[in-house]
C-alpha positions as CSV (number, residue, x, y, z in Angstrom):
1,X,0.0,0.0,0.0
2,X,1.4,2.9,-1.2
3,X,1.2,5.7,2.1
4,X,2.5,9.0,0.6
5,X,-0.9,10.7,0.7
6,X,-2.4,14.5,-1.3
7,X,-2.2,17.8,0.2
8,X,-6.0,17.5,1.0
9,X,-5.8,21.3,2.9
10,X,-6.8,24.3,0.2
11,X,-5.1,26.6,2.1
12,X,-1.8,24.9,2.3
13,X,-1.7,24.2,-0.8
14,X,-2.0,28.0,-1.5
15,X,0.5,28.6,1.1
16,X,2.8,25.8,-1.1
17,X,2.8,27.6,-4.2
18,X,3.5,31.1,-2.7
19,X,6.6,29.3,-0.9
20,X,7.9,27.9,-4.1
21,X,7.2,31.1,-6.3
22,X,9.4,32.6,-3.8
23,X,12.2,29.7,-3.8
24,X,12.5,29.1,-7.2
25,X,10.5,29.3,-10.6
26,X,11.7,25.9,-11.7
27,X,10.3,24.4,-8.4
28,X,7.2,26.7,-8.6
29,X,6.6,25.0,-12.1
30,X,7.1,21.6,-11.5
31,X,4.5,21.6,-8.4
32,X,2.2,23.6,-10.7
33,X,2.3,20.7,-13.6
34,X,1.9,18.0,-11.1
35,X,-1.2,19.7,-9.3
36,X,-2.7,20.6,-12.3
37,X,-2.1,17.7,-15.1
38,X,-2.0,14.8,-12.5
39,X,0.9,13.8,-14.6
40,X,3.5,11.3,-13.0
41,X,7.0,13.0,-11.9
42,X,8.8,10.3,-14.6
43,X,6.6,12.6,-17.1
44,X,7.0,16.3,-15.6
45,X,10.8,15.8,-15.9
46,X,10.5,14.6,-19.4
47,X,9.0,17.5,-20.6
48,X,11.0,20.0,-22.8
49,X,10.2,24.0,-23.3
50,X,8.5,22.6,-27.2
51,X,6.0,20.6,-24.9
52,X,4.2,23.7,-23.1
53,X,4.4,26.1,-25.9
54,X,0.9,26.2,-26.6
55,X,-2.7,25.3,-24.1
56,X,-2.3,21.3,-24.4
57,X,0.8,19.4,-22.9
58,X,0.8,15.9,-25.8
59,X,2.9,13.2,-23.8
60,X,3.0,9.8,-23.9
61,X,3.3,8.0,-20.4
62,X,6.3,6.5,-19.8
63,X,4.6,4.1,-17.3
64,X,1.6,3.0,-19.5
65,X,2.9,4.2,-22.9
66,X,-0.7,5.8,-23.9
67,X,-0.4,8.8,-25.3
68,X,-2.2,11.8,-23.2
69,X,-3.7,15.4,-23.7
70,X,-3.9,18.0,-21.1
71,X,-5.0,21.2,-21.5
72,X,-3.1,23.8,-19.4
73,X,-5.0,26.1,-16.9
74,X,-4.6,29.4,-17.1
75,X,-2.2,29.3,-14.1
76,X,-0.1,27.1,-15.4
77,X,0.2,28.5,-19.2
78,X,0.7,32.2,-17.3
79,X,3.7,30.4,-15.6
80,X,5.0,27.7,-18.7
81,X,5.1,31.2,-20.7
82,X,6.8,33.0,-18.6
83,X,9.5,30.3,-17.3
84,X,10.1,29.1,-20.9
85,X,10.8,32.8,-22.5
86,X,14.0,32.9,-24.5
87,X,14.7,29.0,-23.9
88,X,15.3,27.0,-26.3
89,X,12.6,24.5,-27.5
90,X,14.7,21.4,-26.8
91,X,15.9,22.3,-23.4
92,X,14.2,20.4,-20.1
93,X,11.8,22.2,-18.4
94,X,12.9,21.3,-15.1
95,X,16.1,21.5,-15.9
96,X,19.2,20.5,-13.4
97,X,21.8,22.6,-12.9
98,X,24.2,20.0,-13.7
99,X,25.6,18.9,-17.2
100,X,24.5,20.4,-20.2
101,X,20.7,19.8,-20.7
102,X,19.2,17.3,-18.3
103,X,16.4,17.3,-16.2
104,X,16.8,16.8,-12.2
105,X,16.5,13.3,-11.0
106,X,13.4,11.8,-9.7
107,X,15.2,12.0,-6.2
108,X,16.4,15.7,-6.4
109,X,12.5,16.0,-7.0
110,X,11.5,14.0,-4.2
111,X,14.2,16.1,-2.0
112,X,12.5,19.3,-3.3
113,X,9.0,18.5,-2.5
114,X,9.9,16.9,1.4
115,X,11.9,20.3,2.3
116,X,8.5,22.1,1.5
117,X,6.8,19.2,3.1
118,X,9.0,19.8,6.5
119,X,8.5,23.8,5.9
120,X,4.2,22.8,6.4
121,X,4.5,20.1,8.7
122,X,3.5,17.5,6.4
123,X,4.1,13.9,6.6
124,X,3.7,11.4,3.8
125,X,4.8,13.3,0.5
126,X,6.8,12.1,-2.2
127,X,7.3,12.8,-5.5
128,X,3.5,11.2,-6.4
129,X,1.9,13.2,-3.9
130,X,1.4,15.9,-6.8
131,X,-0.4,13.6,-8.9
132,X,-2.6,12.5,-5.9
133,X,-3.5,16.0,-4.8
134,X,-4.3,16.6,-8.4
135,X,-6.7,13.5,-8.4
136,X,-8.2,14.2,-4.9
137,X,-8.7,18.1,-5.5
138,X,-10.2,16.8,-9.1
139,X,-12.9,14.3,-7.4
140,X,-13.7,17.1,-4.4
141,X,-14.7,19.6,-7.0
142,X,-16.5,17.6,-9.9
143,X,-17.6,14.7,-8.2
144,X,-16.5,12.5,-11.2
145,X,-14.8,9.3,-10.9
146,X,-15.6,8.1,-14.2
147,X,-13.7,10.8,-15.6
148,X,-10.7,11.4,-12.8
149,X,-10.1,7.8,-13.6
150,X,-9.5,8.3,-17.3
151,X,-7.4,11.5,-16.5
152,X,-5.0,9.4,-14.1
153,X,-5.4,5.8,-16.7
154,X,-6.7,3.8,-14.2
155,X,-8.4,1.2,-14.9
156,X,-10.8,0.4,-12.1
157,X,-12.8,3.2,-9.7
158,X,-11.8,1.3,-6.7
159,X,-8.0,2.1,-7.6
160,X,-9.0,5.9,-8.7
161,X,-10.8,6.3,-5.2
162,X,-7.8,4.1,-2.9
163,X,-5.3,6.0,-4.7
164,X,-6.4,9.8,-4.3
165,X,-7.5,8.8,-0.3
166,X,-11.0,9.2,-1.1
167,X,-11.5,5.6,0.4
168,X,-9.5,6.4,3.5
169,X,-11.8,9.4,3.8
170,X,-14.7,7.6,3.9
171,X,-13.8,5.0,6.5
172,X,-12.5,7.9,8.9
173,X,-15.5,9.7,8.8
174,X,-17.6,6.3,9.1
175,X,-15.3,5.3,12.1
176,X,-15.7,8.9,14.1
177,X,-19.5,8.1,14.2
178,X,-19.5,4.8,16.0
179,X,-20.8,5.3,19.4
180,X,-22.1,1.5,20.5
């Protein structure tokens, strides 16, 4: 069972991408992609300046190998554009600061995201906890499994609902009303 769990809170999540505007544009954009796309970190740092050019981000999964269209929100465009001006189409997005065009390593992500994680007192992120707030935040606003499950290429709701903690959340709340 996989633990690392969504940021579930609104607020910090607001407070998170104030923190990493501050700390560093290339952080600030790779929490925005994997909060709003629900893409997998393996993708985010895959992705070169070409790939956010325009309103939909075309990728094929590395994990699943389908092939995937997202349409940017405005956010995240406002941010892509600004980021990626007067880079070069081929160069990493999330680039690391090491060698000559490479993106950072999954684990140089993962460090990124658990010094924020410390910075809110928050336990149980990793690297897929974008993807998972992406999937949870998507479910608490449209009330759509059907179509969360798509997004995130799942192929059962159970797995769609375990993964983004919506299952968890419904036992806790069942459990806080026993009273026999």
């Amino acid at each position: 069972m996989n633990l690392v769990q969504p940021i579930r809170d609104k607020e910090v999540l607001k407070e998170m991408r104030q923190y990493f505007k501050e700390q560093s544009e290339r952080n600030y954009l790779m929490f925005l992609l994997g909060i709003h796309t629900g893409l997998r970190i393996s993708d985010i740092l895959a992705l070169k300046v070409k790939d956010v050019q325009g309103w939909e981000i075309f990728i094929k999964e590395k994990k699943t190998g389908k092939l995937r269209e997202i349409k940017m929100t405005s956010e995240l465009k406002r941010v892509a554009r600004s980021y990626t001006q007067g880079k070069p189409r081929h160069e990493y997005l999330i680039k690391s600061r090491e060698g000559k065009n490479k993106p950072i390593s999954r684990s140089m992500a993962y460090k990124i995201l658990n010094q924020a994680a410390e910075e809110f007192g928050l336990e149980r992120i990793g690297t897929h906890s974008l993807r998972k707030t992406y999937g949870y935040h998507h479910y608490k606003k449209f009330n759509d499994i059907v179509t969360l499950q798509e997004a995130l290429n799942h192929d059962e709701m159970n797995v769609t609902k375990r993964y983004i903690g919506i299952k968890q959340d419904e036992l806790n709340k069942q459990q806080t009303k026993i009273d026999w």
